[in-house]
Short mmCIF file of the C-alpha atoms (twelve columns), coordinates in Angstrom:
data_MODEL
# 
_entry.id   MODEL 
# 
loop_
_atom_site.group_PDB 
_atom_site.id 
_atom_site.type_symbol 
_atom_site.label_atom_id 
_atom_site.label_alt_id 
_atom_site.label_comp_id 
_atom_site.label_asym_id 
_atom_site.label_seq_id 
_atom_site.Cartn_x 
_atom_site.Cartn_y 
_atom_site.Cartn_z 
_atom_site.pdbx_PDB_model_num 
ATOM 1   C CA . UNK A 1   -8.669  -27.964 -20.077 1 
ATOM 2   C CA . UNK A 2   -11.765 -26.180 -18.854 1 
ATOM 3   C CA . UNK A 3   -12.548 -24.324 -15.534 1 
ATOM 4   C CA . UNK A 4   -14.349 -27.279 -13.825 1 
ATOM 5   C CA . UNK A 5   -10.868 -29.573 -14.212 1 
ATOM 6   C CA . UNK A 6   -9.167  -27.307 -12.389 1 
ATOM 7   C CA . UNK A 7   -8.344  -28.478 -8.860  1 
ATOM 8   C CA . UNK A 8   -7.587  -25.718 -6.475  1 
ATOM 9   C CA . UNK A 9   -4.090  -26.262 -4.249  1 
ATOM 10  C CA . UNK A 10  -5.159  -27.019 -0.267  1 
ATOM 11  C CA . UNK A 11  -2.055  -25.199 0.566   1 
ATOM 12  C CA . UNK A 12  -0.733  -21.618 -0.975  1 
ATOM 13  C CA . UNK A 13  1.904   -22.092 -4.201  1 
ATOM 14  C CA . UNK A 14  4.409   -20.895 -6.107  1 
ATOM 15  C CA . UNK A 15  3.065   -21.566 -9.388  1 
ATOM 16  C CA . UNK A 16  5.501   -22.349 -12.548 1 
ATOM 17  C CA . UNK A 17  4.790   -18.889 -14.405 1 
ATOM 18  C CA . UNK A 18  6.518   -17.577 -11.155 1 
ATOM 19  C CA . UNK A 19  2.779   -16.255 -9.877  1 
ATOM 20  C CA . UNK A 20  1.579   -17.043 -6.300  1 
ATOM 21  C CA . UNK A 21  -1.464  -18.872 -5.145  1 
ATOM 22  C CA . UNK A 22  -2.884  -17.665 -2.210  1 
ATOM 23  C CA . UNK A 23  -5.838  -18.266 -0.143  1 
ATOM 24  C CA . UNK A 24  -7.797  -15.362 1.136   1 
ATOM 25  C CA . UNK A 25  -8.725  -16.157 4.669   1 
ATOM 26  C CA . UNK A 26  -10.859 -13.364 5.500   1 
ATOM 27  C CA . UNK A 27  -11.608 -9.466  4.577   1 
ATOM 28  C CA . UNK A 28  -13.377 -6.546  5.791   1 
ATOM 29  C CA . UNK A 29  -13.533 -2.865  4.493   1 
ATOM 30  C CA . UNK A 30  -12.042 -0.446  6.988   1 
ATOM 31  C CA . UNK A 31  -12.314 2.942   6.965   1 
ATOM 32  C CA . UNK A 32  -13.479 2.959   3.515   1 
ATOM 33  C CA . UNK A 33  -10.472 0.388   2.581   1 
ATOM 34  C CA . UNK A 34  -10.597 -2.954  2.002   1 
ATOM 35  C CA . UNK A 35  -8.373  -5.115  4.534   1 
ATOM 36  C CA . UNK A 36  -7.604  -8.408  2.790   1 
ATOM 37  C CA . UNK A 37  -6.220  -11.432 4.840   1 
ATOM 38  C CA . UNK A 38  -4.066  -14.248 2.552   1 
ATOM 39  C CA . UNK A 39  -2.445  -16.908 2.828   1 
ATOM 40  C CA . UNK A 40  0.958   -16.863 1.197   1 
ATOM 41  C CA . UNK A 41  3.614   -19.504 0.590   1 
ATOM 42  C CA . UNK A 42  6.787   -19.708 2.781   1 
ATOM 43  C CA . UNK A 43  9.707   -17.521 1.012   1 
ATOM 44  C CA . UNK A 44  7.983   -14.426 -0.699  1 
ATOM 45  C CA . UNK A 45  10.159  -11.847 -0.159  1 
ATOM 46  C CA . UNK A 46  9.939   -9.552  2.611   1 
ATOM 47  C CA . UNK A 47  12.382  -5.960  1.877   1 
ATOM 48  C CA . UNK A 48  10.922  -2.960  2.282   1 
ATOM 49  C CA . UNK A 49  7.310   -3.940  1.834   1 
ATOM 50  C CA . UNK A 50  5.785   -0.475  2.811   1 
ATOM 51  C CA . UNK A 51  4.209   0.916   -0.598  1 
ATOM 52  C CA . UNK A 52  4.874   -2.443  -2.010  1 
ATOM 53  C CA . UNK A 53  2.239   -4.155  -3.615  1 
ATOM 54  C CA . UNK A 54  0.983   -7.598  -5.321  1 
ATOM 55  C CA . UNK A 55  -1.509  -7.405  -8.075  1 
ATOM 56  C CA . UNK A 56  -4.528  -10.167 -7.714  1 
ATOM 57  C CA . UNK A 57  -6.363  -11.600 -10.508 1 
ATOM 58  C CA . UNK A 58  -10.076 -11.309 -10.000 1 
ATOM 59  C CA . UNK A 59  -11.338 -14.466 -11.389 1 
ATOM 60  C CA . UNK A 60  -10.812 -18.332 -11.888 1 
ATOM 61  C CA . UNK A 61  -7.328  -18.824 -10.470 1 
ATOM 62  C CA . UNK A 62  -6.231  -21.751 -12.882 1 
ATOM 63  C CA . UNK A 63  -3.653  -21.560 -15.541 1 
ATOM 64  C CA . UNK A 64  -7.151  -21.920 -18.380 1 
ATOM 65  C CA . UNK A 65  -8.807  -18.950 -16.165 1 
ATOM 66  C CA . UNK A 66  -6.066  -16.621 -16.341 1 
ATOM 67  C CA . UNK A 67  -5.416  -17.001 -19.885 1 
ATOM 68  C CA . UNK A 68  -9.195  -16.882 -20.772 1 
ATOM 69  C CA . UNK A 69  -11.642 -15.380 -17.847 1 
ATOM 70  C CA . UNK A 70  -11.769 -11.325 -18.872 1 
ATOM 71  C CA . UNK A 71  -14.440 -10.808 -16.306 1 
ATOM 72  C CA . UNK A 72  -11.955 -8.601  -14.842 1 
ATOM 73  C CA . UNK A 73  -9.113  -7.528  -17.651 1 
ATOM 74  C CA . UNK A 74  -6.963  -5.779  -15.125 1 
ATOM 75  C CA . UNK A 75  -5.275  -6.973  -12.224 1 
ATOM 76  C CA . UNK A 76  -5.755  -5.086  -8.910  1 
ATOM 77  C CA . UNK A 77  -3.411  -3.762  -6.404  1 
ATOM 78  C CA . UNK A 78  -2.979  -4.776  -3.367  1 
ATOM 79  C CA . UNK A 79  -0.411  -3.304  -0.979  1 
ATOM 80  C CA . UNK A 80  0.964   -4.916  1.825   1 
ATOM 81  C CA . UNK A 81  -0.202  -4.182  5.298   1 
ATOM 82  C CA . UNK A 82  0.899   -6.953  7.926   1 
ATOM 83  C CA . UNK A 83  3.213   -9.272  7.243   1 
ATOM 84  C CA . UNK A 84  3.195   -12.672 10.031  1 
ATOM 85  C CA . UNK A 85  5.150   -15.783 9.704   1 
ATOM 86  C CA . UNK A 86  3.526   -18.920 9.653   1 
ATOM 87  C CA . UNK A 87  1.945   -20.863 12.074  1 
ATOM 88  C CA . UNK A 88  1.065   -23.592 10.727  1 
ATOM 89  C CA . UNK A 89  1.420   -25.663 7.871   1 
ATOM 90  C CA . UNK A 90  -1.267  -23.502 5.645   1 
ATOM 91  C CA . UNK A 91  1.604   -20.804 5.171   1 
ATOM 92  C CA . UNK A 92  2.880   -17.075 5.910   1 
ATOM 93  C CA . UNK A 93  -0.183  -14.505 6.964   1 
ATOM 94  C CA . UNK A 94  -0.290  -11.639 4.808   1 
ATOM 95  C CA . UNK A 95  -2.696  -8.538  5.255   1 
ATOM 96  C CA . UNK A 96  -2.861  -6.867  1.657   1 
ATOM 97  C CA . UNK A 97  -5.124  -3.299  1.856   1 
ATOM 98  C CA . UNK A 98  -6.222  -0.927  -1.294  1 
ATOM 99  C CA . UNK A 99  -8.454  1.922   -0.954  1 
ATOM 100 C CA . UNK A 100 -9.901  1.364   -4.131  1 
ATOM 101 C CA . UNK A 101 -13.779 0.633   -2.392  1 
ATOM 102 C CA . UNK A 102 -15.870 1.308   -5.590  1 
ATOM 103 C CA . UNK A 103 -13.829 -0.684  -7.782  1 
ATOM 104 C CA . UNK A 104 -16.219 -3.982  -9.131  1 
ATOM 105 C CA . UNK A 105 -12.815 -5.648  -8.927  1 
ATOM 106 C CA . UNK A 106 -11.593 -5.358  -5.329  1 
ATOM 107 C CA . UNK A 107 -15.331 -5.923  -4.709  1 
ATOM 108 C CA . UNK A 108 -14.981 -9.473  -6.041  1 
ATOM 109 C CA . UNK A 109 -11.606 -9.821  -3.704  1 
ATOM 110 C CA . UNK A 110 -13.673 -8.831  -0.525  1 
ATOM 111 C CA . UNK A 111 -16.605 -11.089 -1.858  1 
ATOM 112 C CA . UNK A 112 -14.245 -14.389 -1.292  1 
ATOM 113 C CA . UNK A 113 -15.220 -17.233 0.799   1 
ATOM 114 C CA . UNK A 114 -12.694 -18.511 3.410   1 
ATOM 115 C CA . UNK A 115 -9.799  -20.579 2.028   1 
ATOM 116 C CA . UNK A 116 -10.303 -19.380 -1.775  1 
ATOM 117 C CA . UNK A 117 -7.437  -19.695 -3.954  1 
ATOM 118 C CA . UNK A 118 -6.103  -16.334 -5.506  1 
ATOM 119 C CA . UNK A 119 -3.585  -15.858 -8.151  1 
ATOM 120 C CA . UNK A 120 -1.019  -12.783 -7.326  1 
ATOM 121 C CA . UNK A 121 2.071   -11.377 -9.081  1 
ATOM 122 C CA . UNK A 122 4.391   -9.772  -6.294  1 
ATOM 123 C CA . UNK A 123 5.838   -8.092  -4.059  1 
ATOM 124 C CA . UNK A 124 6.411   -5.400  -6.911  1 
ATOM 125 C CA . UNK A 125 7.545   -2.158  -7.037  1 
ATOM 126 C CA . UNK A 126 9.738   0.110   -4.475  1 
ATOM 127 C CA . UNK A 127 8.740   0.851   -1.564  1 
ATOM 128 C CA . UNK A 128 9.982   3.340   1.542   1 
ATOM 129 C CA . UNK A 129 12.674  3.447   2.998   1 
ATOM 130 C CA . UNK A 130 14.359  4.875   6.683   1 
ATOM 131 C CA . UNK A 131 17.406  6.469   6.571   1 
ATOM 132 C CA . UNK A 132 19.467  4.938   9.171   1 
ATOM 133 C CA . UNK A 133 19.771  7.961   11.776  1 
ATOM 134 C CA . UNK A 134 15.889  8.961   11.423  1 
ATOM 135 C CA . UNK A 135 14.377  8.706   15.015  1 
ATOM 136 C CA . UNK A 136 10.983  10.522  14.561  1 
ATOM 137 C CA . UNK A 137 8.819   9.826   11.563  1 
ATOM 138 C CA . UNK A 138 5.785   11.587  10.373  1 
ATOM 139 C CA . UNK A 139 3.128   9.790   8.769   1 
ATOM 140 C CA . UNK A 140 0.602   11.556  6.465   1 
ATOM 141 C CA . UNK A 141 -2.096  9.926   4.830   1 
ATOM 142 C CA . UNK A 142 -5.874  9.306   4.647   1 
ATOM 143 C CA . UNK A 143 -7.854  6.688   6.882   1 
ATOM 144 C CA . UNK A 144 -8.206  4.597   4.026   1 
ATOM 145 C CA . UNK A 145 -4.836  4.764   2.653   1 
ATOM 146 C CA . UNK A 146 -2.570  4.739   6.094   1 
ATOM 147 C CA . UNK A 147 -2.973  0.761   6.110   1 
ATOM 148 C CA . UNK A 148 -0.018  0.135   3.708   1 
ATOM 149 C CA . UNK A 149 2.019   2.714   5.845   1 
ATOM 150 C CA . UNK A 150 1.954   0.104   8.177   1 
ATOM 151 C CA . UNK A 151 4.888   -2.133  7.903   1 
ATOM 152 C CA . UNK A 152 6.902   1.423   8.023   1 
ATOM 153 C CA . UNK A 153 5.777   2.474   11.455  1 
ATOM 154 C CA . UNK A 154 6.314   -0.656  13.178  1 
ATOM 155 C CA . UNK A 155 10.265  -0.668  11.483  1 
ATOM 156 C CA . UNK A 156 10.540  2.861   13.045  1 
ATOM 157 C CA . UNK A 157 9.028   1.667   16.393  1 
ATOM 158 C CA . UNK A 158 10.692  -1.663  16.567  1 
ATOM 159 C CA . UNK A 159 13.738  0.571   16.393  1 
ATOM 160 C CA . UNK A 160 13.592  2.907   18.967  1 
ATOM 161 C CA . UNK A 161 11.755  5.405   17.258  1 
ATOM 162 C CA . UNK A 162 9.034   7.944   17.373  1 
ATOM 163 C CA . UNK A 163 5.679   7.888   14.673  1 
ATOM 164 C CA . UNK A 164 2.852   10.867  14.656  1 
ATOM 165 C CA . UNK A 165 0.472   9.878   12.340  1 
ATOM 166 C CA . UNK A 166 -1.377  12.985  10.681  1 
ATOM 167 C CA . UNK A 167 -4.606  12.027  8.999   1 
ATOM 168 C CA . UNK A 168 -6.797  13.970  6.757   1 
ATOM 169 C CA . UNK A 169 -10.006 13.511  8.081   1 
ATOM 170 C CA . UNK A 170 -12.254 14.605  10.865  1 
ATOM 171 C CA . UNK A 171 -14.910 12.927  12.891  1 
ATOM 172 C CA . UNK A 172 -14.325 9.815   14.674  1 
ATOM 173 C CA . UNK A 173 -11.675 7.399   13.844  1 
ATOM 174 C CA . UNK A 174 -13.031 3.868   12.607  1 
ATOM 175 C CA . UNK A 175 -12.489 1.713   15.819  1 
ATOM 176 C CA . UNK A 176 -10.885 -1.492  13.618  1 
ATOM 177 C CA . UNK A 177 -8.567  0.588   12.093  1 
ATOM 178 C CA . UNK A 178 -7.208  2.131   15.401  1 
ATOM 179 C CA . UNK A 179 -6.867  -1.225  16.367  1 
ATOM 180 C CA . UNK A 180 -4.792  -1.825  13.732  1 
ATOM 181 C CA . UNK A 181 -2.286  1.741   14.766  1 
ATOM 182 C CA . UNK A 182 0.331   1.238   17.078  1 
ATOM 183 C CA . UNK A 183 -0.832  2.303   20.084  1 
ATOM 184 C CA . UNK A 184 2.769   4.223   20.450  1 
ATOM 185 C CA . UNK A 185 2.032   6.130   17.523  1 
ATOM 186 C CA . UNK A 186 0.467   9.470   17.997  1 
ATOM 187 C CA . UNK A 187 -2.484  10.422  15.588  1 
ATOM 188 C CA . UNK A 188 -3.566  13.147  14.967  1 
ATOM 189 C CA . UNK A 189 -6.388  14.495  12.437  1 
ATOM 190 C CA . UNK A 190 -7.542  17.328  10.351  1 
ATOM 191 C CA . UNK A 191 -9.908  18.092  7.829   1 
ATOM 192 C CA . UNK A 192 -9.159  19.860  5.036   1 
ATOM 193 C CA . UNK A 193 -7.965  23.489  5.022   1 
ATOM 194 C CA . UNK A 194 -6.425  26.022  7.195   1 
ATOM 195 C CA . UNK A 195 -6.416  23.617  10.133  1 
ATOM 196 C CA . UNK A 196 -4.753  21.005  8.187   1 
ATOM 197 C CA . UNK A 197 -2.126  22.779  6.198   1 
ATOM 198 C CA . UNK A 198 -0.861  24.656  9.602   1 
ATOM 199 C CA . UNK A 199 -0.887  21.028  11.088  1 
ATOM 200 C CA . UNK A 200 1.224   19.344  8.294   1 
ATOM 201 C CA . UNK A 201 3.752   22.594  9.100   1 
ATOM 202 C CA . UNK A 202 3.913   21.051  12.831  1 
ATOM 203 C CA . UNK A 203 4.453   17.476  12.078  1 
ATOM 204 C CA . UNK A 204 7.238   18.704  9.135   1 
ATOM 205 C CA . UNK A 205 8.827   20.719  11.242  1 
ATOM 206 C CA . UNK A 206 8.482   17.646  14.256  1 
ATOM 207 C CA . UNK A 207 10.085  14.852  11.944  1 
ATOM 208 C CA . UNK A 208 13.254  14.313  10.363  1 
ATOM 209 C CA . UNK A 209 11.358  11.641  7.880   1 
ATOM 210 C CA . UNK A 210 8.148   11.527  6.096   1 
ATOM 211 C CA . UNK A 211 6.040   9.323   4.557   1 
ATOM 212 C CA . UNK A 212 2.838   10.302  2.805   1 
ATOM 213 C CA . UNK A 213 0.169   8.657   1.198   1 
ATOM 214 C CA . UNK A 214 -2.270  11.093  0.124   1 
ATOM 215 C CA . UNK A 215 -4.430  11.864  -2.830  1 
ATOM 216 C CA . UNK A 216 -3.035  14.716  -5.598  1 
ATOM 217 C CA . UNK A 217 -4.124  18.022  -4.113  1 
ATOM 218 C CA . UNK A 218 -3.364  16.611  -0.299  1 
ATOM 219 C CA . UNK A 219 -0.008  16.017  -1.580  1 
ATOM 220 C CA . UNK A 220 0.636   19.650  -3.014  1 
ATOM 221 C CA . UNK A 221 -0.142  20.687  0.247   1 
ATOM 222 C CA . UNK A 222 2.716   18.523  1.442   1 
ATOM 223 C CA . UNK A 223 5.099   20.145  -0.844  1 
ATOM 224 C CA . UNK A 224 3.937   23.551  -0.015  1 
ATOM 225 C CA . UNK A 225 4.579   22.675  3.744   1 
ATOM 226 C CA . UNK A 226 7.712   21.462  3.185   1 
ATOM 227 C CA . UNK A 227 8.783   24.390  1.910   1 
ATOM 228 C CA . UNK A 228 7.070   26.727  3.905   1 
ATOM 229 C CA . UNK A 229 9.224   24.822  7.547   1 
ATOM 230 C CA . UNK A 230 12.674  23.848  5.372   1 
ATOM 231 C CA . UNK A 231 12.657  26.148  2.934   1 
ATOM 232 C CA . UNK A 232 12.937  23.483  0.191   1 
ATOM 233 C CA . UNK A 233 12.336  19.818  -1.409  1 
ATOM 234 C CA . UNK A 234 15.765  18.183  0.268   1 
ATOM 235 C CA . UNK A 235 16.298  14.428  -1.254  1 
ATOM 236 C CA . UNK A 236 15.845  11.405  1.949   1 
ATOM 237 C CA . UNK A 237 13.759  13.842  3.591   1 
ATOM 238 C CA . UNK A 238 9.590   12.986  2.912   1 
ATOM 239 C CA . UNK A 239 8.831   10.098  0.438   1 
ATOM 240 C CA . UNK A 240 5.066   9.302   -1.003  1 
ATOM 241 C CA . UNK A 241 3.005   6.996   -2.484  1 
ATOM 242 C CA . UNK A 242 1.406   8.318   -5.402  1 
ATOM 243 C CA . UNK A 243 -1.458  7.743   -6.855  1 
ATOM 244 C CA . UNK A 244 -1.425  5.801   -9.566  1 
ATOM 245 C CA . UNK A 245 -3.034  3.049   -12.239 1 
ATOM 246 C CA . UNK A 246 -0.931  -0.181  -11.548 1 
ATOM 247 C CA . UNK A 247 -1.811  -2.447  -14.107 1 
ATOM 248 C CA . UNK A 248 0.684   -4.271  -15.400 1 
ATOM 249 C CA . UNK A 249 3.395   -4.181  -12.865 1 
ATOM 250 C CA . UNK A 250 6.298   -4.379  -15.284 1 
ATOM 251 C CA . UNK A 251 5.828   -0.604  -17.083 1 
ATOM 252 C CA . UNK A 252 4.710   -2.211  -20.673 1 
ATOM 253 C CA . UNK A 253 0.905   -0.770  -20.222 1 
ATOM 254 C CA . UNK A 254 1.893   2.860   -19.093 1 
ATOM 255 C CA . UNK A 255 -1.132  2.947   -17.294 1 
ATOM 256 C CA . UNK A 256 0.462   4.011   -14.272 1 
ATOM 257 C CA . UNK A 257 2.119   7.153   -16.229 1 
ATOM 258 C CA . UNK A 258 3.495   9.707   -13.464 1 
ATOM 259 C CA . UNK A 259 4.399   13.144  -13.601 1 
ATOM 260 C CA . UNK A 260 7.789   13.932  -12.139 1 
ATOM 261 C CA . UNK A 261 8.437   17.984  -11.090 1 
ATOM 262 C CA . UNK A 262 11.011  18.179  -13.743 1 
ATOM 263 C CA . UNK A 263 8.024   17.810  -16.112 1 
ATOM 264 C CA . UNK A 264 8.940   14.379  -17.486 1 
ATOM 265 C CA . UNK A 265 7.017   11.097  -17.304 1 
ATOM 266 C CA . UNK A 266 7.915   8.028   -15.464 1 
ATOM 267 C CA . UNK A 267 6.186   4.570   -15.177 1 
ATOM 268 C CA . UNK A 268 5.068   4.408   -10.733 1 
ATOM 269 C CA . UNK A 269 4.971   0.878   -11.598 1 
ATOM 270 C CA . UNK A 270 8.416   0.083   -11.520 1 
ATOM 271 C CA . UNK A 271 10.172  3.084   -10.673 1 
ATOM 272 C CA . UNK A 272 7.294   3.719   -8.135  1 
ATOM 273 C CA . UNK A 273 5.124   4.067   -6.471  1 
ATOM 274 C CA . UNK A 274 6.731   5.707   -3.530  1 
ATOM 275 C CA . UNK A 275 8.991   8.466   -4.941  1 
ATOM 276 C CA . UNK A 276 11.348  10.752  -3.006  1 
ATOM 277 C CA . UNK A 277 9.244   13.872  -2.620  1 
ATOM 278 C CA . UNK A 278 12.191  16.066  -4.787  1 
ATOM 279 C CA . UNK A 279 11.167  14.041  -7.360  1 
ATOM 280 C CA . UNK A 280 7.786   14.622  -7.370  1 
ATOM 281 C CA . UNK A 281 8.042   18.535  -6.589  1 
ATOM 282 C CA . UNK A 282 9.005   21.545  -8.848  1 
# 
């Protein structure tokens, strides 16, 4: 079998080596992240999908292309965003986000014509949860990271609750991705520094959960805050999504090698990404 054999499904799959074929529908880079709209069959599962993620092949979709096309070796992550049920008979709308801009890969992913197939492995990973009795949560991210806090804020706000959203940035917010914020979530920004440590104290001290997505040294600031306002690390208190290599997806690369604060070594893959923030602090 060769590449040109290969018919493309009309409709999104479940394919026999328990992938997905989707079809990407449309995509568009906001703040600095790429916002990927798919197509996915009826029945992929839907728990906790905040900090959960699929990974996409970049290339021919077909059983010959993934087994042969290394245009792209590695798969790429893509969290989930939005999650809509189906409309139609062309199957559940997904938005899948990574921040990942420069990547040639997720370059290729935003480069897709309307109604491509794509090949994904997923929902994978863990992602965050909300303790039961939380009623204000504090998000804390970047612009181009916040998207796949998403499906998190509108759980906390479909039940009653409160969201600030603290982002590290400064200037003025991309329009498409406020559109994309609840507009009952407060946001708030800061650049980097005195202003923004003393704000992560306020929104710490505001919220009795966090969730973080931040790059390394934004995330030691996190720590540092939370022990600055509660004096220490508690467990079921902040959670984050770390920064990591997911390659794989089922821990046998150890690309995605993370460093817990007990100075051992876990795989953010499948134990990750989104780790209690104990686990990740000393």
């Amino acid at each position: 079998m060769n590449v040109t054999q290969f018919t493309a499904p009309a409709q999104p799959a479940f394919e026999a080596d328990e992938s997905l074929t989707g079809l990407a529908l449309s995509s568009q880079f906001v703040a600095g992240g790429l916002l990927l709209s798919v197509a996915l069959p009826p029945g992929v599962v839907r728990t906790r999908l905040a900090g959960r993620y699929f990974l996409a092949h970049c290339g021919d979709p077909s059983p010959w292309g993934r087994a042969h096309d290394w245009t792209f070796p590695l798969r790429r992550p893509l969290f989930v965003a939005v999650w809509r049920p189906a409309t139609d008979e062309d199957g559940e709308r997904w938005l899948l986000t990574t921040p990942a801009i420069a990547d040639p890969g997720v370059g290729w992913l935003a480069a897709r014509p309307p109604a491509t197939p794509i090949n994904l492995i997923g929902p994978l990973g863990n992602g965050f949860t909300l303790p039961p009795r939380a009623r204000q949560l504090a998000v804390v991210s970047t612009p181009g990271r916040v998207a796949a806090l998403l499906p998190l804020l509108h759980a906390m706000l479909d039940s009653g609750g409160r969201v600030a959203i603290l982002l590290q940035d400064e200037g003025v917010i991309d329009p498409a991705l406020r559109d994309l914020l609840p507009f009952a979530a407060e946001v708030q920004q800061a650049a980097p520094g005195a202003g923004w440590q003393m704000q992560l104290r306020a929104v710490v001290g505001w919220a009795d959960v966090v969730a973080a997505a931040l790059p390394g040294a934004a995330l030691s600031d996190l720590l540092e805050a939370v022990r600055v306002v509660r004096l220490r690390v508690e467990r079921d208190f902040a959670q984050a999504l770390v920064d990591a290599r997911l390659a794989c997806g089922y821990g046998a690369c150890h690309a995605c090698l993370t460093q817990l604060g007990n100075g051992r070594w876990t795989r953010a893959c499948v134990h990750g990404p989104v780790f209690d923030l104990a686990e990740l602090g000393k």
